[in-house]
LUMFI-512097 format. One line per field, with one value per residue (C-alpha): residue in one letter; x, y, z. Coordinates in Angstrom, 2 decimals. Last residue first. Example, Ala and Ser with C-alpha at 12.3 -4.5 7.8 and 13.67 -1.06 7.14 Angstrom:
2
residu	c(S,A)
xx	c(13.67,12.30)
yy	c(-1.06,-4.50)
zz	c(7.14,7.80)
***
This chain:
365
residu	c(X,X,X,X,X,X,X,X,X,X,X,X,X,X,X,X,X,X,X,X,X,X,X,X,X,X,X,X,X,X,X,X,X,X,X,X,X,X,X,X,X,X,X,X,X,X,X,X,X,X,X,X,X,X,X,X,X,X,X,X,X,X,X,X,X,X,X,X,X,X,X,X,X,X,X,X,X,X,X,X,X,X,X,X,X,X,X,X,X,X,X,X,X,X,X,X,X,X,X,X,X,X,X,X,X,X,X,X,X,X,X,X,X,X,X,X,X,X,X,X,X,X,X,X,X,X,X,X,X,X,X,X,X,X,X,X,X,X,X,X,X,X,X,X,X,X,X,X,X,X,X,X,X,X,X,X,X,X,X,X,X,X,X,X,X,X,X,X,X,X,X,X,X,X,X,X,X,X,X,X,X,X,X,X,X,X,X,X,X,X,X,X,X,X,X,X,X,X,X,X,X,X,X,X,X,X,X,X,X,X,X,X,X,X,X,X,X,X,X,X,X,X,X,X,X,X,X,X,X,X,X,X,X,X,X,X,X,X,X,X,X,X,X,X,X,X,X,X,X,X,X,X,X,X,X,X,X,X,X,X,X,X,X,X,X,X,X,X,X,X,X,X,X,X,X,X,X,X,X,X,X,X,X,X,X,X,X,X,X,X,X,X,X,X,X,X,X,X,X,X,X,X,X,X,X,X,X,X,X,X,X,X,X,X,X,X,X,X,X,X,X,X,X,X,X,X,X,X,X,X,X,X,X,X,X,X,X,X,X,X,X,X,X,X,X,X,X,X,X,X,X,X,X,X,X,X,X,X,X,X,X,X,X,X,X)
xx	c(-14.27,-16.46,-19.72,-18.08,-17.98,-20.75,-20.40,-18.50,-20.06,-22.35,-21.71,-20.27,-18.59,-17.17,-16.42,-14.52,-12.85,-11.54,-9.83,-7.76,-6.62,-5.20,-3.31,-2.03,-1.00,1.03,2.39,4.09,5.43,6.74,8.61,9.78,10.85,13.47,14.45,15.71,17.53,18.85,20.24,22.76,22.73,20.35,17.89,17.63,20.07,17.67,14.78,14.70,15.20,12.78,10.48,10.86,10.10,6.78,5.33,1.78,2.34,2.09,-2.01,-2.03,-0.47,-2.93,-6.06,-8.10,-6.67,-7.22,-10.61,-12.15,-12.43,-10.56,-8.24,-5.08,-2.91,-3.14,-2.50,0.02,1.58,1.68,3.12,6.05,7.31,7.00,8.94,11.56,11.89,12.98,14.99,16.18,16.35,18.76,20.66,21.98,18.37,20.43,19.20,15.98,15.71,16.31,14.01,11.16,12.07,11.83,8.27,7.33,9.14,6.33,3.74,3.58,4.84,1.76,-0.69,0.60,0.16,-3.48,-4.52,-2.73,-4.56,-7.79,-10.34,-13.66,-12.38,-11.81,-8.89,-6.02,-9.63,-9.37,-5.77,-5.84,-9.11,-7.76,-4.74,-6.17,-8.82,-12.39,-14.50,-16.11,-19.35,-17.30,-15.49,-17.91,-18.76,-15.19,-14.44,-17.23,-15.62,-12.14,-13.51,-15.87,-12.76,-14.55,-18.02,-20.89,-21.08,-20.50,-19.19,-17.55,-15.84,-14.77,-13.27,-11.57,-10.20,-8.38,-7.33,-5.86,-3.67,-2.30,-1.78,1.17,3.18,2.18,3.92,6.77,7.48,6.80,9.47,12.27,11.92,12.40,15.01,15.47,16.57,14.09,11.28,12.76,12.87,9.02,7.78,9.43,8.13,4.47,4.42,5.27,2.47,0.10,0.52,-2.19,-4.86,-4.47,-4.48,-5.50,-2.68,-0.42,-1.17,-0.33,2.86,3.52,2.83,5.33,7.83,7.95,7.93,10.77,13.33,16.68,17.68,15.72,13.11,12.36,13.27,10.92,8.48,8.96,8.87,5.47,4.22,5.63,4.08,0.61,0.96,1.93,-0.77,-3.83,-5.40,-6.89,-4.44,-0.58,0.38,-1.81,-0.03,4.00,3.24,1.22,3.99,6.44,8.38,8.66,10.46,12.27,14.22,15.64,16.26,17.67,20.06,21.55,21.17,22.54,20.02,18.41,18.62,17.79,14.47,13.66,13.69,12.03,8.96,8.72,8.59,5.93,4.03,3.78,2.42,-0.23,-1.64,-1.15,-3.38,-6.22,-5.64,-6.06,-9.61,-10.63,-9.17,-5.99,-5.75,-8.49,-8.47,-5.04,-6.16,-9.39,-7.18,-4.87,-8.06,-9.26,-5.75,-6.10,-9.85,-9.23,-11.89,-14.61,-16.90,-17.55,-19.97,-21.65,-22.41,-21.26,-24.28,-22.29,-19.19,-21.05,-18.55,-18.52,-14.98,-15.42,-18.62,-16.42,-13.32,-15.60,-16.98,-13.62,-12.30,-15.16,-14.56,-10.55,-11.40,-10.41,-11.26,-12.70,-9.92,-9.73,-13.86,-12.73,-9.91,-11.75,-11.48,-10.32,-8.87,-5.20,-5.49,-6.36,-4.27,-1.58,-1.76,-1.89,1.42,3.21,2.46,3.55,6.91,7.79,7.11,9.02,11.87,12.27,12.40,15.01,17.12,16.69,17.40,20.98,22.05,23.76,21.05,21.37,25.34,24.97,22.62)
yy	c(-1.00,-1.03,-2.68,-6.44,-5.64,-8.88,-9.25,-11.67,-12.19,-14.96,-16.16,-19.66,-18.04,-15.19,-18.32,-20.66,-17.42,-16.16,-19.99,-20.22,-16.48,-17.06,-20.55,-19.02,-15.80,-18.33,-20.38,-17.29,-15.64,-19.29,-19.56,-15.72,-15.95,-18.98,-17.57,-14.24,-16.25,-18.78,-15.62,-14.50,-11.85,-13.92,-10.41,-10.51,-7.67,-5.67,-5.70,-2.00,-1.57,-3.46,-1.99,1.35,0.90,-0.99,2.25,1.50,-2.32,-2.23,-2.01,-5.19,-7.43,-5.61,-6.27,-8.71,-7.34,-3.62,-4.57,-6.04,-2.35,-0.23,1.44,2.65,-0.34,1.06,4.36,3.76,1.74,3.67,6.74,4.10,3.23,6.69,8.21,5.46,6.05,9.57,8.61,5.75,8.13,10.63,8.47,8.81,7.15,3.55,2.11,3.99,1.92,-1.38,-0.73,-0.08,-3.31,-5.48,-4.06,-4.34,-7.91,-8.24,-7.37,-9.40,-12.30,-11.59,-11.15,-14.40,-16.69,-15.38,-15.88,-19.54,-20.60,-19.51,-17.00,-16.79,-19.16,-15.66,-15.38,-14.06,-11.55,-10.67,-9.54,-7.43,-5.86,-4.49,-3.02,0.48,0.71,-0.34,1.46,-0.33,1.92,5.02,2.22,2.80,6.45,7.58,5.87,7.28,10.81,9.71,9.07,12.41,14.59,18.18,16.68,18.43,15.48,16.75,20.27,19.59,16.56,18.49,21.70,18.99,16.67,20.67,21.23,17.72,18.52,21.66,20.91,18.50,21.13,23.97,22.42,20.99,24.65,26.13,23.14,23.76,27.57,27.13,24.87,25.01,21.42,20.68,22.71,20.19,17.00,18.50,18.36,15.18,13.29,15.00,13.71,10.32,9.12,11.56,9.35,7.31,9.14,6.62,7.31,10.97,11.05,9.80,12.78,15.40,13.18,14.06,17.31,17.56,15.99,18.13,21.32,20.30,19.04,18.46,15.92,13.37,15.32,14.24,10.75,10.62,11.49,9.06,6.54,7.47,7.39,3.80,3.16,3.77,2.62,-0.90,-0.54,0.78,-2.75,-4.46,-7.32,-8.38,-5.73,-7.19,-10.68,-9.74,-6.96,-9.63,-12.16,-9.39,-9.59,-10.49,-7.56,-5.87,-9.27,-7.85,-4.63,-6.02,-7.88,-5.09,-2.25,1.27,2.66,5.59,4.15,0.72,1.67,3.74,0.84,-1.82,1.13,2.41,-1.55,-2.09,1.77,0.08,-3.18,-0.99,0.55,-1.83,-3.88,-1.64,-0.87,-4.38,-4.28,-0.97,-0.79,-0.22,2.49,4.30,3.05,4.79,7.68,6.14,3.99,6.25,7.94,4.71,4.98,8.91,8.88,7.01,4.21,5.24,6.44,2.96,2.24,5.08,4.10,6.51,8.99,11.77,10.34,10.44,12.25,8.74,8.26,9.00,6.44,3.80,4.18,4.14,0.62,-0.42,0.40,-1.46,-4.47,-4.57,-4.29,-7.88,-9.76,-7.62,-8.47,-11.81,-11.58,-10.02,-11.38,-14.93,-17.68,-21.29,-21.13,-22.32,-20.50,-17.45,-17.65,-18.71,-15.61,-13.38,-15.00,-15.04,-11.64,-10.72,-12.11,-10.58,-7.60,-7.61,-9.53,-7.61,-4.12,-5.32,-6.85,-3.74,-1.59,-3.85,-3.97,-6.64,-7.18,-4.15,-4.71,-7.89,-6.38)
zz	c(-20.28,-17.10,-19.58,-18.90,-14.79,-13.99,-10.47,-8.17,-4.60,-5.77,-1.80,-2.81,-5.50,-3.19,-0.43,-3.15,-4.44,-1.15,-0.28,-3.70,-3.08,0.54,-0.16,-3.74,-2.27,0.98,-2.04,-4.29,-0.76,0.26,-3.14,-3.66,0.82,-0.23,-3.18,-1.81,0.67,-1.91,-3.56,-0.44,1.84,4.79,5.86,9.70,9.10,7.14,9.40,10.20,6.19,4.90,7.69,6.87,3.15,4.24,5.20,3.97,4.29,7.83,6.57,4.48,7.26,10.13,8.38,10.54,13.34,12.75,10.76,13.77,14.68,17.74,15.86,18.47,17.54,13.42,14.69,17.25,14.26,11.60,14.33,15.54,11.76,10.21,13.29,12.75,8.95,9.66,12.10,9.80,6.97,9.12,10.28,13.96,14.74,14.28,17.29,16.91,13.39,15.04,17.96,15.09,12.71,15.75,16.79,12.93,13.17,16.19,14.32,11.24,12.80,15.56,12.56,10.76,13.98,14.39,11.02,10.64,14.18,12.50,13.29,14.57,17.66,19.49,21.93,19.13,18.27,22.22,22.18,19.05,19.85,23.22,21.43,22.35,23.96,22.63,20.42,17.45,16.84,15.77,13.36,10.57,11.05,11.07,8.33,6.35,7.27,6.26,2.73,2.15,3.23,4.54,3.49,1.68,-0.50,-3.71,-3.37,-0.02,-1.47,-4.51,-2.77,0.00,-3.24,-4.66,-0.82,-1.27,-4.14,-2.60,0.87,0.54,-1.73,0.62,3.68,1.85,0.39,3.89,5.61,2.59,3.30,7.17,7.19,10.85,10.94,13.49,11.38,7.95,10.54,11.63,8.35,7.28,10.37,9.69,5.77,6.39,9.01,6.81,3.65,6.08,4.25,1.30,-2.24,-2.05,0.80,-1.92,-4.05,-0.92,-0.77,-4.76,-4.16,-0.71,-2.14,-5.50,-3.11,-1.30,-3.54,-1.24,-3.06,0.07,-0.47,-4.24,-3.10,-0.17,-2.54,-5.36,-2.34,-1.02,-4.95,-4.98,-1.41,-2.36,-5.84,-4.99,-1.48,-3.89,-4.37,-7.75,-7.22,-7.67,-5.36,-3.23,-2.68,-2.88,-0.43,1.27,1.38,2.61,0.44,-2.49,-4.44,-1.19,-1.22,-4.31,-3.07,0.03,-2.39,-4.06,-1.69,-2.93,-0.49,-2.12,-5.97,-4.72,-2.75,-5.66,-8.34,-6.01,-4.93,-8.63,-10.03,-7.78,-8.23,-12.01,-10.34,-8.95,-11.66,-14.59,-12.12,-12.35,-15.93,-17.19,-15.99,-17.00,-20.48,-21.58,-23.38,-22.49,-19.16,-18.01,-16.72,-15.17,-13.45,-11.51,-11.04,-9.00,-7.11,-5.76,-4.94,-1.18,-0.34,2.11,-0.69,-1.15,1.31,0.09,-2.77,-5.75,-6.85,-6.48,-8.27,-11.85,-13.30,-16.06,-15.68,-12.19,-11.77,-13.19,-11.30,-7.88,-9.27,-9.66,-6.49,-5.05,-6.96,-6.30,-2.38,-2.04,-5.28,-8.45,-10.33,-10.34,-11.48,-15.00,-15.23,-16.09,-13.45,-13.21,-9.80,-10.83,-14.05,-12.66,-9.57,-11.80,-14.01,-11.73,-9.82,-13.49,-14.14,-10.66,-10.58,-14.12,-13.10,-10.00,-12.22,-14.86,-12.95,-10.63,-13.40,-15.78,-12.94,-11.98,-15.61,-16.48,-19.23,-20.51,-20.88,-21.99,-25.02)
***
């Protein structure tokens, strides 16, 4: 039993699941709600609803507004509803790509303590990964794959990336550095089996979309036509939403920590670009954010916390030495990670009950 107990996997996995079950369940006691509406906050109602009409092959009559949202996490669900139902499920989902992430992140770095800080933050890693939200699963899958192809197993990365873009299109900031490090490399055979691994899963989606909706990829399409509206050039909308009294001091103040430790975390990885994970990790870094600088939407600014999250793995690691090695450090960013979900949660509920946001989701299991 010591010996288990000792163990630095069991520790890891204890604790990140332990973390979260006791965060979930003091937002619901703390805010006097039922599951049922906790885990409909964010975009846990949506994905929910999508969930629903797949278990039911109903996905052609799915609202549109939702059809933006990635298949990959509300299958996740639909997998597991049966035995869990659809409410439990959800979160199952992305706490078990939690524990994937923490585990994975060890096993590749050997990192005791930044695998432990790896568990809390950043506050919103520690905040959606505790909801109805695809970013756990997201970036477990994305580490599963970066494991595979770090032994040297090319067509298992490139499957279980072409699942992750199902999740979230962004997988693509991943999969093109790999690609063109295996072309670089000249390892020709290792570059086609990547290739064909990440086009597999998603050429299966495409045949579906087009079937249903007559749509190449039905999600990034109703992007497209929700932000077409939005132009502006790049980083524009960042500087005139710190400008606009619509938001708060604290939103403004979190979005530039947020993105200038990603600026931090991006020299630091060039600086050490004679790796070949922080290249790799570099590239992933700088293309996530060119993207997320280059949308011109509200949502760019308003989201820009839960988006970095997407290739949060590079940013542990490009902030590693900011990192204090000690427990009191890891406790430190656990108690201000735990208050900051509380702060954000206790606010959203008072506006969705103000607004009669919450629906009734009793018939989803």
């Amino acid at each position: 039993m010591k010996k288990v107990l000792n163990n630095i996997y069991f520790q890891l996995s204890l604790i990140t699941i332990c973390s979260r079950l006791l965060l979930i369940g003091a937002h619901i006691i703390y805010n006097s709600i039922p599951l049922q509406w906790y885990v409909q906050l964010h975009d846990g109602q949506e994905y929910l609803i999508y969930a629903r009409y797949l278990s039911t092959m109903q996905i052609a009559n799915l609202p549109e507004a939702i059809t933006r949202l990635g298949v990959g996490y509300p299958l996740l669900i639909v997998v597991f509803k049966t035995l869990l139902g659809m409410n439990i499920a959800s979160l199952f989902v992305n706490v078990l790509g939690t524990v994937i992430t923490v585990l994975l992140f060890y096993r590749i770095f050997q990192e005791r303590t930044l695998a432990f800080y790896f568990i809390f933050f950043t506050p919103s890693w520690f905040h959606y990964s505790t909801h109805a939200m695809s970013e756990g699963i997201f970036v477990g899958v994305s580490m599963l794959a970066l494991y595979f192809w770090i032994k040297q197993k090319s067509l298992p990365a490139g499957l279980v990336l072409g699942f992750a873009f199902l999740i979230r299109p962004v997988a693509l900031w991943l999969i093109l550095p790999i690609l063109i490090i295996n072309l670089i490399q000249r390892k020709w055979q290792s570059a086609l089996l990547f290739a064909l691994g990440t086009l597999l899963i998603p050429g299966c989606w495409i045949f579906v979309s087009l079937s249903v909706w007559h749509s190449l990829i039905k999600n990034i399409a109703t992007h497209f036509h929700r932000v077409q509206n939005y132009y502006s050039p790049p980083f524009w909308v960042f500087l005139t939403s710190t400008f606009s009294p619509h938001y708060s001091f604290f939103k403004k103040l979190y979005f530039w920590l947020n993105y200038f430790i990603s600026i931090y975390a991006l020299i630091a990885l060039y600086r050490g670009r004679a790796s070949l994970i922080n290249l790799l990790f570099f590239w992933w870094l700088i293309l996530s954010l060119v993207f997320y600088t280059g949308v011109s939407s509200p949502w760019a600014f308003e989201c820009f916390d839960r988006y970095i999250l997407s290739c949060l793995p590079a940013l542990i690691v490009g902030l590693k030495r900011l990192f204090p090695r000690n427990r009191w450090g890891v406790l430190m960013i656990a108690f201000l990670s735990f208050a900051i979900s509380l702060y954000w949660d206790h606010n959203l509920i008072a506006i969705w009950t103000r607004q009669n946001h919450f629906i009734n989701l009793a018939d989803f299991n």
